[in-house]
C-alpha positions, 0 to 999 in steps of 0.5 A, a space after each residue: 194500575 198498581 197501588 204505586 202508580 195511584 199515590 202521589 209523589 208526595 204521598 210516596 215521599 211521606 211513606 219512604 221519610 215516615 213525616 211530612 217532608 221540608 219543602 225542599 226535600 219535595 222539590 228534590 223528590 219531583 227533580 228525581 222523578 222528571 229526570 228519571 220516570 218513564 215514557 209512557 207506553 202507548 196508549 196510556 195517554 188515552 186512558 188517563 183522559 178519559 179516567 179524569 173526566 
């Protein structure tokens, strides 16, 4: 995994905006990224399972 894919959206939010973010700036960041991430490739939804437990 790269070090993007490891942060969270929040984290990426603060880094692009330089502060912490109003919470409606949160809410538009996680709109965007329902709307327009990728699916994931197959496979990956094995992975991250079993990396969480």
């Amino acid at each position: 995994m790269t070090e993007t894919q490891k942060k969270s959206l929040d984290d990426l939010v603060r880094e692009e905006l330089g502060a912490e973010p109003s919470q409606e700036a949160k809410d538009y960041a996680r709109l965007l990224y329902e709307r327009y991430r990728l699916p994931e490739a197959p496979g990956t939804a094995g992975e991250d399972a079993a990396a969480g437990e």
